[in-house]
DSSP file (Angstrom, degrees, kcal/mol; ACC not computed):
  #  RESIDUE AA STRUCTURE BP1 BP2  ACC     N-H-->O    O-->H-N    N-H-->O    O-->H-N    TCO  KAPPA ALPHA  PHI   PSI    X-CA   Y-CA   Z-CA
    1    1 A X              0   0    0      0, 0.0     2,-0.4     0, 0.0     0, 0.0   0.000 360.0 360.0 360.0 144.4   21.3  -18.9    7.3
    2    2 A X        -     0   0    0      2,-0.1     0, 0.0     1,-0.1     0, 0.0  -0.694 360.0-132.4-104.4 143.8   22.4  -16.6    4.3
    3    3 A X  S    S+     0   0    0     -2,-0.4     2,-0.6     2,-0.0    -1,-0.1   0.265  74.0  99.6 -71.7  26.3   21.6  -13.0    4.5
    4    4 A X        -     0   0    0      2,-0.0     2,-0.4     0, 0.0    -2,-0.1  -0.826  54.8-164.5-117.6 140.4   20.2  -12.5    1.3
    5    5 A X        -     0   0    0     -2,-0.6     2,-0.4    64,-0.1    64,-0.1  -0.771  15.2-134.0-122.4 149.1   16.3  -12.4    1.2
    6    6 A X  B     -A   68   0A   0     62,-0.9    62,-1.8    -2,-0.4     2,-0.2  -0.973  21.8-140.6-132.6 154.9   14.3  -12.7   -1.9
    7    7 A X        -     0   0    0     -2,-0.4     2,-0.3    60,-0.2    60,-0.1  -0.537  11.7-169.1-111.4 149.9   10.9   -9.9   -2.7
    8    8 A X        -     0   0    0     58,-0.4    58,-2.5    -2,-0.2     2,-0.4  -0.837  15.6-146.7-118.5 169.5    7.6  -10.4   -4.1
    9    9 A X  E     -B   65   0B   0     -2,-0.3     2,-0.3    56,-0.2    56,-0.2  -0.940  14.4-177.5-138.6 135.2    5.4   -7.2   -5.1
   10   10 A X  E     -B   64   0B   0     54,-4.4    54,-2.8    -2,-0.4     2,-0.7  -0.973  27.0-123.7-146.9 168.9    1.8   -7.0   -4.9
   11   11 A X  E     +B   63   0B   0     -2,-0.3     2,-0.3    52,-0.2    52,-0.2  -0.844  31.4 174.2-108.6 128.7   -0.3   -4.2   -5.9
   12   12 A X  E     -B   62   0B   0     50,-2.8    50,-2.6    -2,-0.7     2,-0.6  -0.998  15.7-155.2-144.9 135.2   -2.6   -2.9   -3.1
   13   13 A X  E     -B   61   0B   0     -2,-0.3     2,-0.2    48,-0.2    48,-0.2  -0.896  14.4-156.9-136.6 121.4   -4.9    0.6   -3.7
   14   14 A X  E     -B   60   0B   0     46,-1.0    46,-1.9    -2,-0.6     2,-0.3  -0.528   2.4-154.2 -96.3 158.2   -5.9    2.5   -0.3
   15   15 A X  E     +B   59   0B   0      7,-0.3    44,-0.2    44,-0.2     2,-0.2  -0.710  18.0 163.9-115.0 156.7   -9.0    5.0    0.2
   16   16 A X  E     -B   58   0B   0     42,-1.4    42,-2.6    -2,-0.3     7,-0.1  -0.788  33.5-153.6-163.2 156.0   -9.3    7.6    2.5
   17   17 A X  S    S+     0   0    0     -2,-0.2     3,-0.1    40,-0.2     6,-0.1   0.734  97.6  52.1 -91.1 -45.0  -11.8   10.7    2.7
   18   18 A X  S    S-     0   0    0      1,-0.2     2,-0.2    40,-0.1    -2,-0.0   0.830 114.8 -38.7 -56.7 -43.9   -9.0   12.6    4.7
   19   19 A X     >  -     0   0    0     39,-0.1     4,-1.0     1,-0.1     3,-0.3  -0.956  45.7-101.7 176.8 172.0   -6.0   12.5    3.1
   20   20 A X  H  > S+     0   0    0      1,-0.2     4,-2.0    -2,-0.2    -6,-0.1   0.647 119.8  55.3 -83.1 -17.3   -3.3   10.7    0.8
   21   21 A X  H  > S+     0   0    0      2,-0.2     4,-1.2     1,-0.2    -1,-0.2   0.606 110.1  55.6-114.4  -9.7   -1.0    9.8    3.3
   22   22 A X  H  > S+     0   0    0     -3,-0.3     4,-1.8     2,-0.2     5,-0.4   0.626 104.9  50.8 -31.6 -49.0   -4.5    8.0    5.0
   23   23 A X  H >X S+     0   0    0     -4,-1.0     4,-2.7     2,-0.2     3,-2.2   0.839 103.1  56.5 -77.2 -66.2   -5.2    6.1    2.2
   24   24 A X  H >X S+     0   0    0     -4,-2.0     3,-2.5     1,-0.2     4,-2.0   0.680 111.9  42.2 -37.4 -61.4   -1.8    4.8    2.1
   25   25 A X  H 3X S+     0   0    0     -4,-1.2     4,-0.8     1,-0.3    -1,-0.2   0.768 108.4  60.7 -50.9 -27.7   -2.0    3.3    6.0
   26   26 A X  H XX S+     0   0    0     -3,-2.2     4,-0.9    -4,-1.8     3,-0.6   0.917 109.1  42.0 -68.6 -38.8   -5.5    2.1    5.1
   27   27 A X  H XX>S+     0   0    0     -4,-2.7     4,-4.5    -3,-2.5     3,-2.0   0.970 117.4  48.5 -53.3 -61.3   -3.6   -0.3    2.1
   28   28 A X  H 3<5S+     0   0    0     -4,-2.0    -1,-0.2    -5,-0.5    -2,-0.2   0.544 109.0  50.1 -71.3   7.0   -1.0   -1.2    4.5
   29   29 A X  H <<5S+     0   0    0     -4,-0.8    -1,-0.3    -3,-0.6    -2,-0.2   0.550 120.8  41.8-105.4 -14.2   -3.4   -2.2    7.8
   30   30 A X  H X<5S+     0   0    0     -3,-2.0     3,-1.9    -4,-0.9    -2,-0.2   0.811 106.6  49.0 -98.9 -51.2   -5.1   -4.1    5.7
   31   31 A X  G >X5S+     0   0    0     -4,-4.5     4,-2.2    -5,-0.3     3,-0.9   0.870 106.3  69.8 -61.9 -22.1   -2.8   -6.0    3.3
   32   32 A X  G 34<S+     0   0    0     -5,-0.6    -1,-0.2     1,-0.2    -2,-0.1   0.807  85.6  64.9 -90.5  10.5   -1.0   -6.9    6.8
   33   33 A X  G <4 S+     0   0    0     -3,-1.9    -1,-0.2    -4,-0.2    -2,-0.1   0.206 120.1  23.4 -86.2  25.1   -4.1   -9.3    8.0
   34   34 A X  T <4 S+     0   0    0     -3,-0.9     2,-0.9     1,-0.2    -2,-0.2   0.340 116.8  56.2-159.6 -16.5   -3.1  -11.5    5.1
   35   35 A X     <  -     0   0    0     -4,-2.2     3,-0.3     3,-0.0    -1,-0.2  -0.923  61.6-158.5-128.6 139.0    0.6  -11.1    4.1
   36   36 A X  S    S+     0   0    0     -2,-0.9     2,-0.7     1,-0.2    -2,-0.1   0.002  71.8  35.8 -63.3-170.5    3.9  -11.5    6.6
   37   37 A X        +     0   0    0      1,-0.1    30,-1.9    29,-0.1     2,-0.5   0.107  69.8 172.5  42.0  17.3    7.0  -10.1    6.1
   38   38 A X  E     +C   66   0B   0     -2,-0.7    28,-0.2    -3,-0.3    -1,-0.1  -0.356   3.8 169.2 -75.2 103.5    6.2   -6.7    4.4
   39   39 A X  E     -     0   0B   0     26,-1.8     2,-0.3    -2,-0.5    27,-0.2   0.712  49.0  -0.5 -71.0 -24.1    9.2   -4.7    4.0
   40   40 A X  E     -C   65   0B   0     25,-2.0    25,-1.1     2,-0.0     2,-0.2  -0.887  55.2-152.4-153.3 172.9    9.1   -1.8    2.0
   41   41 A X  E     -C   64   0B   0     -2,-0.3     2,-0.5    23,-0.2    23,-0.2  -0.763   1.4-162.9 179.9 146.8    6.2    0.3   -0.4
   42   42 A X  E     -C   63   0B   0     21,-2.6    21,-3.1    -2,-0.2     2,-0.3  -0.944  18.9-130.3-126.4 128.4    6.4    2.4   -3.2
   43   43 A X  E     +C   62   0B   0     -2,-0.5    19,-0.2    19,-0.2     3,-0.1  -0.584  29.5 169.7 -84.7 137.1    3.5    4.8   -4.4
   44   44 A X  E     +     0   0B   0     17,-9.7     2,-0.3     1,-0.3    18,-0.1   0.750  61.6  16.6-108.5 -23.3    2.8    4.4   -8.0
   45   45 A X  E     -C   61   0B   0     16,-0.8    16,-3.4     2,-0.0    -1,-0.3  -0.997  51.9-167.2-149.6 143.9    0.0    6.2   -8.4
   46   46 A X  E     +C   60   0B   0     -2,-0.3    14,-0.2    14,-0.3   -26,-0.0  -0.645  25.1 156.4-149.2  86.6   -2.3    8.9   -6.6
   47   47 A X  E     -C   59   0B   0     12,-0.7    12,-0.6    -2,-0.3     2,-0.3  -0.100  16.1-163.4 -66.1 171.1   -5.9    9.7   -7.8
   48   48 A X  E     -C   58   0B   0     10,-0.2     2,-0.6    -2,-0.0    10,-0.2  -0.855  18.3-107.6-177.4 164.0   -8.6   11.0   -6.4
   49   49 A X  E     -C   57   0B   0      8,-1.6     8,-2.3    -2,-0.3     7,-0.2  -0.832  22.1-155.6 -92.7 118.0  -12.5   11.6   -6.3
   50   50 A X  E     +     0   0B   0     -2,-0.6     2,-0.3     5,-0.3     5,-0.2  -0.336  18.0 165.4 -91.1 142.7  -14.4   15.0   -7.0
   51   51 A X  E >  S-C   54   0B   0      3,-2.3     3,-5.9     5,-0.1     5,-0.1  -0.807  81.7  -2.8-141.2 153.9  -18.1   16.0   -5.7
   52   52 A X  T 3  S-     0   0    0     -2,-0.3     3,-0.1     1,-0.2    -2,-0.0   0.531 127.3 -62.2  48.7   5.7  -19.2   19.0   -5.7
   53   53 A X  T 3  S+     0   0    0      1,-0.5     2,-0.3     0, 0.0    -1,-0.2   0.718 116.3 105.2  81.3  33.2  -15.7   20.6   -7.2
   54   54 A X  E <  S- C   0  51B   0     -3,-5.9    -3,-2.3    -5,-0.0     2,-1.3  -0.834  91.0 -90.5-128.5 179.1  -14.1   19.2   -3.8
   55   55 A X  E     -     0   0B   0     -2,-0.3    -5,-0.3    -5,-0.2    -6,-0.1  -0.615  39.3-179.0 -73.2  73.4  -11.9   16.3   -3.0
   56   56 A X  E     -     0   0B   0     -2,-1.3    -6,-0.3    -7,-0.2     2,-0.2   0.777  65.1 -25.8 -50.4 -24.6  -14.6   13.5   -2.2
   57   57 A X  E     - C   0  49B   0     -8,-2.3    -8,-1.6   -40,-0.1     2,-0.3  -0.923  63.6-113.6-170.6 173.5  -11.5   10.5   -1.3
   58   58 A X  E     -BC  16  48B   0    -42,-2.6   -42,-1.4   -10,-0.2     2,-0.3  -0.929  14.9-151.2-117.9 135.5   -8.5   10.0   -2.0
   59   59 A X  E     -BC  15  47B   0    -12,-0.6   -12,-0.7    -2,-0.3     2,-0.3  -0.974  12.2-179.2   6.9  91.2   -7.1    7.3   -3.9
   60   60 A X  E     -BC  14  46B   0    -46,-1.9   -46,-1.0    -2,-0.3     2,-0.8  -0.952  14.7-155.0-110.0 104.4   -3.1    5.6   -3.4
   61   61 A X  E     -BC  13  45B   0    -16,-3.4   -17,-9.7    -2,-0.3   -16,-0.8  -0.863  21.1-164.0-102.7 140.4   -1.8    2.8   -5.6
   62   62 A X  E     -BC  12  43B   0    -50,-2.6   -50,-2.8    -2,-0.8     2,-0.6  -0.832  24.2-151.0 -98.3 121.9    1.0    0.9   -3.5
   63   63 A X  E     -BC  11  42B   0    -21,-3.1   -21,-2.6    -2,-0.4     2,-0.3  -0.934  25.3-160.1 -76.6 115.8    3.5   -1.3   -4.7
   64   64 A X  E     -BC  10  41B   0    -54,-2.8   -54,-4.4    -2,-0.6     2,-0.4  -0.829   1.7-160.2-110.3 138.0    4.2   -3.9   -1.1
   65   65 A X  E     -BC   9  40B   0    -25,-1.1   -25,-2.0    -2,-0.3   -26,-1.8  -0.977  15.0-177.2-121.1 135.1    7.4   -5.7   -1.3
   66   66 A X  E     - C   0  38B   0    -58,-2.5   -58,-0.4    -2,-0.4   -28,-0.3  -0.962  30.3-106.4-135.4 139.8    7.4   -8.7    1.1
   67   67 A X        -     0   0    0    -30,-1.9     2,-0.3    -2,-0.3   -60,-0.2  -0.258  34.4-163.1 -79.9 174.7    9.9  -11.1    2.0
   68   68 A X  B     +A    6   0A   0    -62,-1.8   -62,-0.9     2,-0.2     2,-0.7  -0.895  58.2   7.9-133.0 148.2    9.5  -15.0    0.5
   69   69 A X  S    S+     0   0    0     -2,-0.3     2,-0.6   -64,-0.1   -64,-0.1  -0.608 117.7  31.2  75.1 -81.7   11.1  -18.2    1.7
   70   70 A X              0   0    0     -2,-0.7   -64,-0.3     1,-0.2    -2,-0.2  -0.913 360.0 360.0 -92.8 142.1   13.3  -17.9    5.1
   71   71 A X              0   0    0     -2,-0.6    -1,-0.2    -4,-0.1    -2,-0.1   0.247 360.0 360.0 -72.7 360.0   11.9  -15.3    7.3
């Protein structure tokens, strides 16, 4: 078996009312009832939603890198 692993990327965007670092864990419990192998993630992007001139949620987009082909 060779040690060399090959990636796919998928684009996954978490919510949270609490906080940013929320949202991300909300992406990643959820993209891991449907993909294996998830190695890594990189934030690409970090929004978020105003009421009332406060932080109504928060907003993450995640790049997930996941392995393909031998596990």
């Amino acid at each position: 078996m060779s040690n060399h692993h090959t990636y796919k990327k998928i684009e996954m965007v978490g919510s949270s009312k609490t906080s940013i670092e929320e949202a991300i864990q909300n992406a990643l419990a959820e993209c891991h009832k449907t993909v294996k192998n998830m190695d890594w993630f990189e934030v690409v992007e970090t929004r978020g939603h105003i009421v009332d001139g406060a932080v109504g949620h928060f907003q993450v987009t995640l790049k997930i890198g996941f392995r393909i082909g031998d596990s």
